[in-house]
PyMOL Python script that loads the backbone (N, CA, C, O; Angstrom):
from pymol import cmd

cmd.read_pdbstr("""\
ATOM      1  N   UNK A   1      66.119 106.291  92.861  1.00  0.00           N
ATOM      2  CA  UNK A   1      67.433 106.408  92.255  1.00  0.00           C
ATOM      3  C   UNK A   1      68.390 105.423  92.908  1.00  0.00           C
ATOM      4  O   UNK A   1      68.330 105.229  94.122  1.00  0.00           O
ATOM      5  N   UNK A   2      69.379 104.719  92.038  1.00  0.00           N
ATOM      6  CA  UNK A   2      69.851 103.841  92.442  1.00  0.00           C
ATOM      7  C   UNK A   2      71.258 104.535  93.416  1.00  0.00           C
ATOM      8  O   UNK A   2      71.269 105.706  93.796  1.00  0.00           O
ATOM      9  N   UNK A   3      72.087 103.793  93.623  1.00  0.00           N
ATOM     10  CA  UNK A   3      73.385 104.489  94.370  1.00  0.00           C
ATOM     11  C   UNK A   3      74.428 104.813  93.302  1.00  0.00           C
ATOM     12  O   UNK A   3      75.248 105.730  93.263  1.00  0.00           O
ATOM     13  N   UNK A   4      74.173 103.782  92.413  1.00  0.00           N
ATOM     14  CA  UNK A   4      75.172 104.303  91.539  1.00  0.00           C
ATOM     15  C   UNK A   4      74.889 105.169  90.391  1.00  0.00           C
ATOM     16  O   UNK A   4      75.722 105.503  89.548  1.00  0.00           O
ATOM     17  N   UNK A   5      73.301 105.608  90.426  1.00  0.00           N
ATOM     18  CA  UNK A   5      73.023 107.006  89.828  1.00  0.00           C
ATOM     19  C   UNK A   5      73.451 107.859  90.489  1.00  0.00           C
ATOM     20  O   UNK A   5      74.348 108.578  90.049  1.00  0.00           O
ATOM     21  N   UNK A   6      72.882 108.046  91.873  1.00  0.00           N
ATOM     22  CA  UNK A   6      73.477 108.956  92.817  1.00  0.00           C
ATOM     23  C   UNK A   6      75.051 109.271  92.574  1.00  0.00           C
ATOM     24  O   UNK A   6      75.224 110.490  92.595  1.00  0.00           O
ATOM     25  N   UNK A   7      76.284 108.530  92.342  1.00  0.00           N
ATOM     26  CA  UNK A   7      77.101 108.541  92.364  1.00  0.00           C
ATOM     27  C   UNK A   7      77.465 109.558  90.660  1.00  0.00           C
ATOM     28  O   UNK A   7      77.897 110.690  90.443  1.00  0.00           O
ATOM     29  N   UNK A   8      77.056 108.529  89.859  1.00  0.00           N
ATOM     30  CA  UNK A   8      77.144 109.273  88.501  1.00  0.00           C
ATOM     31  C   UNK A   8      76.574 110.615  88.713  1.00  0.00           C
ATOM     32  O   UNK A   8      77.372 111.497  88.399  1.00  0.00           O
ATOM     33  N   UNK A   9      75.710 110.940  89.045  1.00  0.00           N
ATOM     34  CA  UNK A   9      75.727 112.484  88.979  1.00  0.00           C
ATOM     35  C   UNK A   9      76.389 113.171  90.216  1.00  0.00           C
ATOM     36  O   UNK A   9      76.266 114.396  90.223  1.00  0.00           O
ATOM     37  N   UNK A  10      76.971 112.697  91.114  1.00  0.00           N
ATOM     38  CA  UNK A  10      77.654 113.206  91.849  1.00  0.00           C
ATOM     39  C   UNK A  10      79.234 113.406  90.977  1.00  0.00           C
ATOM     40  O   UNK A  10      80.247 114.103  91.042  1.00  0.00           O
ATOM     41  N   UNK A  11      78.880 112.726  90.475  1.00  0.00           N
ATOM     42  CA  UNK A  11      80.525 112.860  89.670  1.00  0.00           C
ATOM     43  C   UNK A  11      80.642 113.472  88.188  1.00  0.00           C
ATOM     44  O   UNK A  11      81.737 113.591  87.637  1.00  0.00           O
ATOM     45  N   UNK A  12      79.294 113.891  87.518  1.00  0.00           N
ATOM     46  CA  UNK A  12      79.406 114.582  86.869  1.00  0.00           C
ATOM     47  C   UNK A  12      79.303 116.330  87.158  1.00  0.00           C
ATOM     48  O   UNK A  12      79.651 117.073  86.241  1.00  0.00           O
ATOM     49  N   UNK A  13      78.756 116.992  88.615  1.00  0.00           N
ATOM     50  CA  UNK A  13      78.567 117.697  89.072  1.00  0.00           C
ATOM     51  C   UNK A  13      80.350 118.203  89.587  1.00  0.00           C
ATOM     52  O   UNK A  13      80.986 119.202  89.252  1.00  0.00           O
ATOM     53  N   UNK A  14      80.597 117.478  90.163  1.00  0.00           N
ATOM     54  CA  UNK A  14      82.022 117.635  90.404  1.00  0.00           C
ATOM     55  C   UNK A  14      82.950 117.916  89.443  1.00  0.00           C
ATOM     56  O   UNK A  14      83.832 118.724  89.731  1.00  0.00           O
ATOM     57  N   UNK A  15      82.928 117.279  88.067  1.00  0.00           N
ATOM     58  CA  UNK A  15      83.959 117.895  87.125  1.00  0.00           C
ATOM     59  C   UNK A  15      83.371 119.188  86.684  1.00  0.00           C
ATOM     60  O   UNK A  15      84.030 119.846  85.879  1.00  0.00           O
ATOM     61  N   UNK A  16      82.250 119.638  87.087  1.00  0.00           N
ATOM     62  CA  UNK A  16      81.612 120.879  86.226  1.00  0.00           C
ATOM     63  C   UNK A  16      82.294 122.064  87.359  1.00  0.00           C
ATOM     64  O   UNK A  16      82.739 123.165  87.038  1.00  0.00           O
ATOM     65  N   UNK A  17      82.237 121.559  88.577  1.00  0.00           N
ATOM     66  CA  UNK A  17      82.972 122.313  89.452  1.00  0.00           C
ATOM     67  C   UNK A  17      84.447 122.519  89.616  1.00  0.00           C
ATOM     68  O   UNK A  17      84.948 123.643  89.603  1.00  0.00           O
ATOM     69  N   UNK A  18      85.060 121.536  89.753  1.00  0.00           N
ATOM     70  CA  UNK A  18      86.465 121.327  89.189  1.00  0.00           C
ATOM     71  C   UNK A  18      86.623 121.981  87.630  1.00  0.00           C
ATOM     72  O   UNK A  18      87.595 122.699  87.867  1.00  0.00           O
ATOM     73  N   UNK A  19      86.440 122.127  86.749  1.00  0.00           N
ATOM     74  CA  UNK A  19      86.893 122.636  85.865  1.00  0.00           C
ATOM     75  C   UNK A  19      86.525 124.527  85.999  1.00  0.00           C
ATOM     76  O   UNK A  19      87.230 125.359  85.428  1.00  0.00           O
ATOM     77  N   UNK A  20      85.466 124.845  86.745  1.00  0.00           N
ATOM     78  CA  UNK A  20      85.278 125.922  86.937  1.00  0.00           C
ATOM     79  C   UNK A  20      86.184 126.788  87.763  1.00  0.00           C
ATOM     80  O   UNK A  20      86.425 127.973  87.534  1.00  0.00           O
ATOM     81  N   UNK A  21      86.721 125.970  88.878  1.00  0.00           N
ATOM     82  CA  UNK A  21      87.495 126.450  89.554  1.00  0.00           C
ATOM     83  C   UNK A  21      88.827 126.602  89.099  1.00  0.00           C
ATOM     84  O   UNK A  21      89.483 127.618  89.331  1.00  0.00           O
ATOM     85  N   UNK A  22      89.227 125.690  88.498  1.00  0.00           N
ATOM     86  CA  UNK A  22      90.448 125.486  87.706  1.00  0.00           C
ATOM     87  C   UNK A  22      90.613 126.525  86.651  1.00  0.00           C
ATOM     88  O   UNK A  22      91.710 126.604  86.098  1.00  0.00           O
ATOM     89  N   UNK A  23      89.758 127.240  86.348  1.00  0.00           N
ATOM     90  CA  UNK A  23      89.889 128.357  85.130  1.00  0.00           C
ATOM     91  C   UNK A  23      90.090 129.897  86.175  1.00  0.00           C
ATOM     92  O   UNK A  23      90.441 131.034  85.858  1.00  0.00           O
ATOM     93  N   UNK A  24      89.683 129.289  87.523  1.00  0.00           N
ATOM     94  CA  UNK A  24      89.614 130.945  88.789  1.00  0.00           C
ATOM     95  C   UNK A  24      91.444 130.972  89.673  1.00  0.00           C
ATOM     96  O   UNK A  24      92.139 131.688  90.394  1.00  0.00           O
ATOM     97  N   UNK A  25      91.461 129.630  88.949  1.00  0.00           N
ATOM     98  CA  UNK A  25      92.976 129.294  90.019  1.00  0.00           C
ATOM     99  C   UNK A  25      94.053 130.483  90.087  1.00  0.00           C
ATOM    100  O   UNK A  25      94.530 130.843  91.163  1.00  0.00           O
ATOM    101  N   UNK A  26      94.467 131.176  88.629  1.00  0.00           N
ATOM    102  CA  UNK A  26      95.421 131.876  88.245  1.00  0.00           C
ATOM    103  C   UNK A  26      94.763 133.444  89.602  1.00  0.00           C
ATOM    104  O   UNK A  26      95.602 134.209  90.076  1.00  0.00           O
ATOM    105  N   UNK A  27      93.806 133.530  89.826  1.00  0.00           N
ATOM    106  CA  UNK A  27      93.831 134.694  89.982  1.00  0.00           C
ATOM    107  C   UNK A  27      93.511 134.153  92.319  1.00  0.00           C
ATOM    108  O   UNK A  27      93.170 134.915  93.223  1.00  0.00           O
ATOM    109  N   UNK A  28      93.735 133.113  92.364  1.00  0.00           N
ATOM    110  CA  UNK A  28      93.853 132.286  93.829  1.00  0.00           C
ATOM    111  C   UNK A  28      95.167 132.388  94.598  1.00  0.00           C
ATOM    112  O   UNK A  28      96.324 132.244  94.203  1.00  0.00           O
ATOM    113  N   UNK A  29      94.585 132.727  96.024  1.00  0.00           N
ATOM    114  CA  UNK A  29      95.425 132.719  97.247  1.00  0.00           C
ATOM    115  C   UNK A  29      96.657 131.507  97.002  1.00  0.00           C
ATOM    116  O   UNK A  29      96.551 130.442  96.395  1.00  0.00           O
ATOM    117  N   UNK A  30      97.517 131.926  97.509  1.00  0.00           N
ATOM    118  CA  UNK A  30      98.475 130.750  97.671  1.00  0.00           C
ATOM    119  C   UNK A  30      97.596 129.096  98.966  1.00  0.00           C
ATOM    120  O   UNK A  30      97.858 127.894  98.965  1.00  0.00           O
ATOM    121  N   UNK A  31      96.826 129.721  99.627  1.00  0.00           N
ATOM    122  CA  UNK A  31      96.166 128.602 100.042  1.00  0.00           C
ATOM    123  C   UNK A  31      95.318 128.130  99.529  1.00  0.00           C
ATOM    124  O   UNK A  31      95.028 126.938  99.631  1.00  0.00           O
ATOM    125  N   UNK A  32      94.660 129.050  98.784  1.00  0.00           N
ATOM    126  CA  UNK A  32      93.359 128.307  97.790  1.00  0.00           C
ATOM    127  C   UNK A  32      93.933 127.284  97.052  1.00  0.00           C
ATOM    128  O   UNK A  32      93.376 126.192  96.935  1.00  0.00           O
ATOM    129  N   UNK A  33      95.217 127.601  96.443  1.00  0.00           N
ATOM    130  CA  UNK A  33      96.150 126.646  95.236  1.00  0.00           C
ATOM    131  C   UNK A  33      95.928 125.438  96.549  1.00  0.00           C
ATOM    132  O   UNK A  33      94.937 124.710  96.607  1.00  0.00           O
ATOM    133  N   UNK A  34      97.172 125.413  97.644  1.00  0.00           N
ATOM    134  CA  UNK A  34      97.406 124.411  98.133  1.00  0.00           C
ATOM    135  C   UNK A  34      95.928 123.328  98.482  1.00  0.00           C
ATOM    136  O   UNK A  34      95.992 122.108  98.632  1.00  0.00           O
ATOM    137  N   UNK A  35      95.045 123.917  98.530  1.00  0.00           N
ATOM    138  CA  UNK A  35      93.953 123.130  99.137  1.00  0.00           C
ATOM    139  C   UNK A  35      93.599 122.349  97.706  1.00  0.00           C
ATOM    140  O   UNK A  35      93.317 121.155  97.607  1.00  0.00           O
ATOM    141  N   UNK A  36      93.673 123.204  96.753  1.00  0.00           N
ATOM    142  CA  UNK A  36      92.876 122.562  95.188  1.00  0.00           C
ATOM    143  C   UNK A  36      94.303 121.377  94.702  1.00  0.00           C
ATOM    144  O   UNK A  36      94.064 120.262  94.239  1.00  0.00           O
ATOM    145  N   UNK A  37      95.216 121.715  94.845  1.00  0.00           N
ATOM    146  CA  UNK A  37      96.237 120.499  94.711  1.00  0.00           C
ATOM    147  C   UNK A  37      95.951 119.094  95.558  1.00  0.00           C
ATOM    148  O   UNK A  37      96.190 117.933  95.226  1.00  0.00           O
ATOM    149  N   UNK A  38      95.264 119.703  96.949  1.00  0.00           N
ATOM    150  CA  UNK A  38      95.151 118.434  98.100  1.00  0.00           C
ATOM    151  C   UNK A  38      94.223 117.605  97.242  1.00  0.00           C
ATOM    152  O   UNK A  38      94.352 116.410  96.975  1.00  0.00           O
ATOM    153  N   UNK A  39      92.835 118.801  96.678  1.00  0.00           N
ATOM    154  CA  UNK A  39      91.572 118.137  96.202  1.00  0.00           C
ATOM    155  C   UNK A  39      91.832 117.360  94.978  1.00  0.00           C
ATOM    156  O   UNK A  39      91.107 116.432  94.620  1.00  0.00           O
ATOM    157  N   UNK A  40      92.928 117.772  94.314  1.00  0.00           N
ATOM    158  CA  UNK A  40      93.180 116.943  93.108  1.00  0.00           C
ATOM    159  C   UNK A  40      93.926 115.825  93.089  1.00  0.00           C
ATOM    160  O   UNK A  40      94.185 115.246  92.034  1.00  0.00           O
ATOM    161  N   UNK A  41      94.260 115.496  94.032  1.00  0.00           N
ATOM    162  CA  UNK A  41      94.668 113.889  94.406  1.00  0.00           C
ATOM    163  C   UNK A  41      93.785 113.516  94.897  1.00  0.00           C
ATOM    164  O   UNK A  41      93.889 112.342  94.541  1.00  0.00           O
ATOM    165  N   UNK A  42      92.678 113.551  95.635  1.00  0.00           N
ATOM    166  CA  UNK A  42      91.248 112.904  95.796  1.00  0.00           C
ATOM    167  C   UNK A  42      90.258 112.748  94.504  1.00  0.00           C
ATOM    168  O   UNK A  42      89.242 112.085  94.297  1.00  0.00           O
ATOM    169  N   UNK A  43      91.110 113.765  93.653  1.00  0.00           N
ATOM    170  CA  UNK A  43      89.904 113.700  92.225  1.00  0.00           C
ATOM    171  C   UNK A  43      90.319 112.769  91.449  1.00  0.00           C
ATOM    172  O   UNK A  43      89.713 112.220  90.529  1.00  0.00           O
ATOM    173  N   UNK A  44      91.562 112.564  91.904  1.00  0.00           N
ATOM    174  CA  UNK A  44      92.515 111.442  90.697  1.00  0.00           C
ATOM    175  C   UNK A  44      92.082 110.230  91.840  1.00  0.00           C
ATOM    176  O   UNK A  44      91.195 109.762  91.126  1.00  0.00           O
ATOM    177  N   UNK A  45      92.045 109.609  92.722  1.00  0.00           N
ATOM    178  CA  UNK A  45      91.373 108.767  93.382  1.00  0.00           C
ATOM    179  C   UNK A  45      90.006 108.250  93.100  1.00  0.00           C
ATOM    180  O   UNK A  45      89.622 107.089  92.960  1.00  0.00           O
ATOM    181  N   UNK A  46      89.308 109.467  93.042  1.00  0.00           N
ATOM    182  CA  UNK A  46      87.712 109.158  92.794  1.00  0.00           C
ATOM    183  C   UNK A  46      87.633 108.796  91.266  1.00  0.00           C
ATOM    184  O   UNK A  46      86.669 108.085  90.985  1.00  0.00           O
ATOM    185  N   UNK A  47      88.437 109.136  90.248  1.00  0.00           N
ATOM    186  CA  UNK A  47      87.974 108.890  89.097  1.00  0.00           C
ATOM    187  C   UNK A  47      88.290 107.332  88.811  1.00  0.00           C
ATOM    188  O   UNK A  47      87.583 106.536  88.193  1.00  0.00           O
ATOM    189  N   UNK A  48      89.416 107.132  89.363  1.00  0.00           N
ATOM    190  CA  UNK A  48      90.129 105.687  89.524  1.00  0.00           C
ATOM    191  C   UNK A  48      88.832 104.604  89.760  1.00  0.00           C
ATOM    192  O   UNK A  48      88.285 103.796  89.011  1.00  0.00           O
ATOM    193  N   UNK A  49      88.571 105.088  91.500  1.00  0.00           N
ATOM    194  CA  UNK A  49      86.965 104.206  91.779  1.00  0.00           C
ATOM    195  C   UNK A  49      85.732 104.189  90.587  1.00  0.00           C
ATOM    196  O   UNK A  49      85.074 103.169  90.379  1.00  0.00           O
ATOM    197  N   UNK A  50      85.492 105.617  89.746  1.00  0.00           N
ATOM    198  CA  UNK A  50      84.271 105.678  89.178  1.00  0.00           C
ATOM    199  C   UNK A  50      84.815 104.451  88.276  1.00  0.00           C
ATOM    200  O   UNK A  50      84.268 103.349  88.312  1.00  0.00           O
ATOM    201  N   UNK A  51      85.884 104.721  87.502  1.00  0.00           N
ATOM    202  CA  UNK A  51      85.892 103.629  86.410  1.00  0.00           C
ATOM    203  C   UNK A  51      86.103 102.231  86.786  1.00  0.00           C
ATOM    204  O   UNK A  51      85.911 101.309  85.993  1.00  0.00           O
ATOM    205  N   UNK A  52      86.489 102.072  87.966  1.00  0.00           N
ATOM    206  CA  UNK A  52      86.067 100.044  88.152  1.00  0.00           C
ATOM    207  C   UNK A  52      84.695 100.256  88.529  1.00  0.00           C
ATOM    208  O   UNK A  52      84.092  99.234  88.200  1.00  0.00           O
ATOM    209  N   UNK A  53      83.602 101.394  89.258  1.00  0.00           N
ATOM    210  CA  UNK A  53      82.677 101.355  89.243  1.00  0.00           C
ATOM    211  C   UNK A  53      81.353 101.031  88.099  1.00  0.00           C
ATOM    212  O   UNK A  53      80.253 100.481  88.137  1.00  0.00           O
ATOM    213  N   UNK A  54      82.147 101.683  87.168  1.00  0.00           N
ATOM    214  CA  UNK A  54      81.633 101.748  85.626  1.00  0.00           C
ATOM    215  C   UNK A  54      82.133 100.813  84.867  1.00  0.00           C
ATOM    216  O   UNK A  54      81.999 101.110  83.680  1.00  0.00           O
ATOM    217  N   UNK A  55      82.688  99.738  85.048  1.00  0.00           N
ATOM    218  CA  UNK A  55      83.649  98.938  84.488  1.00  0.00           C
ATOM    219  C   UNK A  55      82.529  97.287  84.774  1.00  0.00           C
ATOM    220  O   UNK A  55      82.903  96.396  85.538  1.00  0.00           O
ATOM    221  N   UNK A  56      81.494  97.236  84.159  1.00  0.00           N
ATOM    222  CA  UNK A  56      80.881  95.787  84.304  1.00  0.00           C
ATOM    223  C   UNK A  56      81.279  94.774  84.849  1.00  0.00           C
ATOM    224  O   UNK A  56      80.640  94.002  85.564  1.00  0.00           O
ATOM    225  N   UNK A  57      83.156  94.701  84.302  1.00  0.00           N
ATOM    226  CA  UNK A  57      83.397  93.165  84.181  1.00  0.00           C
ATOM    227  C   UNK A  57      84.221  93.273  85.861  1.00  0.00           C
ATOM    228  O   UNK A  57      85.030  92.416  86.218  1.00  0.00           O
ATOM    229  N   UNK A  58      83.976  94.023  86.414  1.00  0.00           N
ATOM    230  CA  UNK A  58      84.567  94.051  87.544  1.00  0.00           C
ATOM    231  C   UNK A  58      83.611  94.322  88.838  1.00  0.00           C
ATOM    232  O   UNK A  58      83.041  95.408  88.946  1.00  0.00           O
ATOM    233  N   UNK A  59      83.463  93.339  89.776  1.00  0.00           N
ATOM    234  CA  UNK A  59      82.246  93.253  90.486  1.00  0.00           C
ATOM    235  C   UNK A  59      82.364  94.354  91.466  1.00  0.00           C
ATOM    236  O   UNK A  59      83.491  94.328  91.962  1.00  0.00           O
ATOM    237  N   UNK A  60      81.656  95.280  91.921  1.00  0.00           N
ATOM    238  CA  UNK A  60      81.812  96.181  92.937  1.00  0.00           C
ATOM    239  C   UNK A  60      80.811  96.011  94.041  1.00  0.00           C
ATOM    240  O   UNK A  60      79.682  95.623  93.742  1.00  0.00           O
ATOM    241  N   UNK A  61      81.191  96.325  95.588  1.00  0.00           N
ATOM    242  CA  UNK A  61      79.767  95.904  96.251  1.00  0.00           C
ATOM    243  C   UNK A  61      79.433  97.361  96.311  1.00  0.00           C
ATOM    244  O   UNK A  61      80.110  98.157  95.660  1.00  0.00           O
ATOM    245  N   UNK A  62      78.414  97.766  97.063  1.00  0.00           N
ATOM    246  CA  UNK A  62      77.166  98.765  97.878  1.00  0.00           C
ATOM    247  C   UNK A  62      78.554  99.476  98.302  1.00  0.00           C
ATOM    248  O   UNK A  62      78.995 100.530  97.842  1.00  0.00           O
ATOM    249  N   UNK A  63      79.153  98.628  99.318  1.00  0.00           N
ATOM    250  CA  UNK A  63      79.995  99.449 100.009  1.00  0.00           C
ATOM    251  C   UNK A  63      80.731  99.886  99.966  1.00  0.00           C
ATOM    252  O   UNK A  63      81.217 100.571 100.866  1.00  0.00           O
ATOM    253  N   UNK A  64      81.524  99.537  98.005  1.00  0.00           N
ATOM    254  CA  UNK A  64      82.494 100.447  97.427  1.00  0.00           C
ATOM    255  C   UNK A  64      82.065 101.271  97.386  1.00  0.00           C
ATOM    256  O   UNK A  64      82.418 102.302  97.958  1.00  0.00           O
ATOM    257  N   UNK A  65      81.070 101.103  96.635  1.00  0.00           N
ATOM    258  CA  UNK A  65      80.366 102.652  95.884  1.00  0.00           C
ATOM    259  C   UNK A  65      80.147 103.410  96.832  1.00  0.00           C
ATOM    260  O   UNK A  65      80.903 104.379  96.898  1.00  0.00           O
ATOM    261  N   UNK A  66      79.103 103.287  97.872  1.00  0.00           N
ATOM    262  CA  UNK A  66      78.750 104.218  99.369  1.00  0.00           C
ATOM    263  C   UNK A  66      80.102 105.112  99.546  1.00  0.00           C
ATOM    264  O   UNK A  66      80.006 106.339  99.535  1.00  0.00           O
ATOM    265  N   UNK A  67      81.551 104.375  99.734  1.00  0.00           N
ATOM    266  CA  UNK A  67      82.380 104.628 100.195  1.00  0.00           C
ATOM    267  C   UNK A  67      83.112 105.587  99.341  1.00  0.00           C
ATOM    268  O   UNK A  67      83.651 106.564  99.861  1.00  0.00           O
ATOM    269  N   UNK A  68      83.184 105.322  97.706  1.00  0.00           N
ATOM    270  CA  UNK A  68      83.263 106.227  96.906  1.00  0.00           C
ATOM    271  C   UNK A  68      82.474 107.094  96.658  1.00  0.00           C
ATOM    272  O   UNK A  68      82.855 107.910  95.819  1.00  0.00           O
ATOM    273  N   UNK A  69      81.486 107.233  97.081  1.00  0.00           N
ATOM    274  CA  UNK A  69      80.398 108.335  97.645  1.00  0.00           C
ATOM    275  C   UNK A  69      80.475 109.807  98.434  1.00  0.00           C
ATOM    276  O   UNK A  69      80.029 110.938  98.242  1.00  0.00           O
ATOM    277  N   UNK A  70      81.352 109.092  99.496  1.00  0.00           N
ATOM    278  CA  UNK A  70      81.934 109.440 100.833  1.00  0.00           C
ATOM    279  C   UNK A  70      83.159 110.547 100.350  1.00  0.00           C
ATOM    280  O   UNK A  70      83.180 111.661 100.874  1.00  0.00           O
ATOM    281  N   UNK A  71      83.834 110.293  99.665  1.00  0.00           N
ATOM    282  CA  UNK A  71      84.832 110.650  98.470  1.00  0.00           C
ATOM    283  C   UNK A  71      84.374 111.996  97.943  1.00  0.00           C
ATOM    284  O   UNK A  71      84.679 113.178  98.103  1.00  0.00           O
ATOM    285  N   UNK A  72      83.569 111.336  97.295  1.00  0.00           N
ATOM    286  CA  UNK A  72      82.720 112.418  96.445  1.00  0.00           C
ATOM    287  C   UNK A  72      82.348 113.351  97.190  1.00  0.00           C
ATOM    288  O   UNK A  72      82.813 114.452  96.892  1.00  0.00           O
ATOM    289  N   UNK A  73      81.446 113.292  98.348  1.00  0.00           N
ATOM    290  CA  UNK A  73      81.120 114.495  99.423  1.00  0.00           C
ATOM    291  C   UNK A  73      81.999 115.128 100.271  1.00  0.00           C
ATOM    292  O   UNK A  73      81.673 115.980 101.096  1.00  0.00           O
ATOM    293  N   UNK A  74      82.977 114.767 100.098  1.00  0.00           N
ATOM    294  CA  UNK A  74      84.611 115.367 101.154  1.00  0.00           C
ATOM    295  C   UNK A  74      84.638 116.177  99.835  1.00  0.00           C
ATOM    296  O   UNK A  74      84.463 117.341 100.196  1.00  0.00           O
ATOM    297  N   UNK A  75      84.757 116.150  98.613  1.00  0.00           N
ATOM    298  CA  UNK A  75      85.981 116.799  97.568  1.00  0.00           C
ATOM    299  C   UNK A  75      84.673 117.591  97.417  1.00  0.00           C
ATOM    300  O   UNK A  75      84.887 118.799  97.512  1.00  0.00           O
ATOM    301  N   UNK A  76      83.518 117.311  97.233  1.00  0.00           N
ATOM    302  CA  UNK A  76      82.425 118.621  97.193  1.00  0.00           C
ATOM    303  C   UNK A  76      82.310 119.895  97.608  1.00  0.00           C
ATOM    304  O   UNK A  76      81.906 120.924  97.066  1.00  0.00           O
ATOM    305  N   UNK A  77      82.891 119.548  99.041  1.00  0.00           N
ATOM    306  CA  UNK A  77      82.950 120.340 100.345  1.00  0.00           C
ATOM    307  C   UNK A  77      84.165 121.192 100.154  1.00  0.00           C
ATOM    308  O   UNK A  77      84.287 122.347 100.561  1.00  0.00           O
ATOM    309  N   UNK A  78      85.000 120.534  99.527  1.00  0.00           N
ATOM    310  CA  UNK A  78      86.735 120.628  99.877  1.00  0.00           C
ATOM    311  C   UNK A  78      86.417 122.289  98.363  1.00  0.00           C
ATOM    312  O   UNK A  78      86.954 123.383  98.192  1.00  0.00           O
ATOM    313  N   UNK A  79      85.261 121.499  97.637  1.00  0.00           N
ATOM    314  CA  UNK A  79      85.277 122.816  96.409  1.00  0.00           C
ATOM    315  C   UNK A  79      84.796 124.020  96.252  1.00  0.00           C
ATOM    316  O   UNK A  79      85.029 124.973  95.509  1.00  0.00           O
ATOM    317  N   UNK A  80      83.575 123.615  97.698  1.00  0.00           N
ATOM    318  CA  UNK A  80      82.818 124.661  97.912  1.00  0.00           C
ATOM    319  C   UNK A  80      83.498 125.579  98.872  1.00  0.00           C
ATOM    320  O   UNK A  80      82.819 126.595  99.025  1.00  0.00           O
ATOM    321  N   UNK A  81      84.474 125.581  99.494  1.00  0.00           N
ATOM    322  CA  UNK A  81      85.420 125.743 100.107  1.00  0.00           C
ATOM    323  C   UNK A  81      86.779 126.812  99.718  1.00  0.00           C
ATOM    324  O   UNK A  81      87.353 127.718 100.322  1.00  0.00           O
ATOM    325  N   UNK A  82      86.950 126.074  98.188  1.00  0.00           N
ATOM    326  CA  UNK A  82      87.861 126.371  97.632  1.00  0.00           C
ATOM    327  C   UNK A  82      87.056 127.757  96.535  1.00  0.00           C
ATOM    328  O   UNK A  82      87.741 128.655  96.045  1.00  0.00           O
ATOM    329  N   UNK A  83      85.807 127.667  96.366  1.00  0.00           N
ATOM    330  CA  UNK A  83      85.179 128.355  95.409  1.00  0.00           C
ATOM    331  C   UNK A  83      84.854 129.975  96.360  1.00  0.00           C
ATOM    332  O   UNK A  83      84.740 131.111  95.899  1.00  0.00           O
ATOM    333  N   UNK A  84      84.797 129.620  97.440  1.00  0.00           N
ATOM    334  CA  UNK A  84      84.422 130.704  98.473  1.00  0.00           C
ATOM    335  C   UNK A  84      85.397 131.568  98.618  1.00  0.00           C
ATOM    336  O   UNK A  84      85.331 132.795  98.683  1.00  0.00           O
ATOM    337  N   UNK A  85      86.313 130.864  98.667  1.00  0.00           N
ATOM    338  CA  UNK A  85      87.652 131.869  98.690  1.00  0.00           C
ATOM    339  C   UNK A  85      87.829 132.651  97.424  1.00  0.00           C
ATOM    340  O   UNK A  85      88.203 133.822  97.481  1.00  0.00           O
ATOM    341  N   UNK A  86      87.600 132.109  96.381  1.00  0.00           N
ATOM    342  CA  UNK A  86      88.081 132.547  95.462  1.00  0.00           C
ATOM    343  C   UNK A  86      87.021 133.776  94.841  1.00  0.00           C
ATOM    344  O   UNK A  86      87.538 134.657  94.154  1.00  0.00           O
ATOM    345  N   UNK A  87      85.401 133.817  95.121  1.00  0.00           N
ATOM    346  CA  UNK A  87      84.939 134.910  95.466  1.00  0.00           C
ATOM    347  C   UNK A  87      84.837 135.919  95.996  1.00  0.00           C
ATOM    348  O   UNK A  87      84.064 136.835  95.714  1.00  0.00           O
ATOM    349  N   UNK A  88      85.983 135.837  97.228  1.00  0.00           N
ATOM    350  CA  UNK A  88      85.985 137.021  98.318  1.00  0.00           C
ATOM    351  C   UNK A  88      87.216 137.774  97.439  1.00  0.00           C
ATOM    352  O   UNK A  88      87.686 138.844  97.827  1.00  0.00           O
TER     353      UNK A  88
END
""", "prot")
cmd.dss("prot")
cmd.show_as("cartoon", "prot")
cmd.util.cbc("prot")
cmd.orient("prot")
């Protein structure tokens, strides 16, 4: 698998999570909110990267992507995080 498969399904996994959580929000801690607001300026970041990533005419190296990678596994964490709470 290439990196930027890796990435594409890292980033389609993430909106499936993000939108899941986003439907649990109304019934979330006042910190759960604040943390999912933090995560959603990293989500508006990462989507920014996916699309010059996905964007042909715009050359990207290894080490964007890796780095938008990096991205991707902080806001993963940041959801699994945010999803835990919202189970208890």
């Amino acid at each position: 698998m290439s990196i930027r498969k890796d990435f594409e399904d890292l980033l389609g996994k993430l909106q499936v999570e993000r939108d899941e959580i986003s439907l649990k929000l109304h019934l979330a801690s006042m910190e759960a909110k604040q943390e999912f607001e933090q995560a959603e300026k990293q989500w508006h970041r990462l989507k920014i990267k996916a699309a010059e990533i996905a964007d042909d005419s715009v050359e990207t190296s290894e080490e964007f992507i890796a780095k938008a990678k990096i991205v991707g596994e902080e806001l993963k964490d940041a959801y699994y995080r945010i999803s835990k709470r919202l189970a208890d």
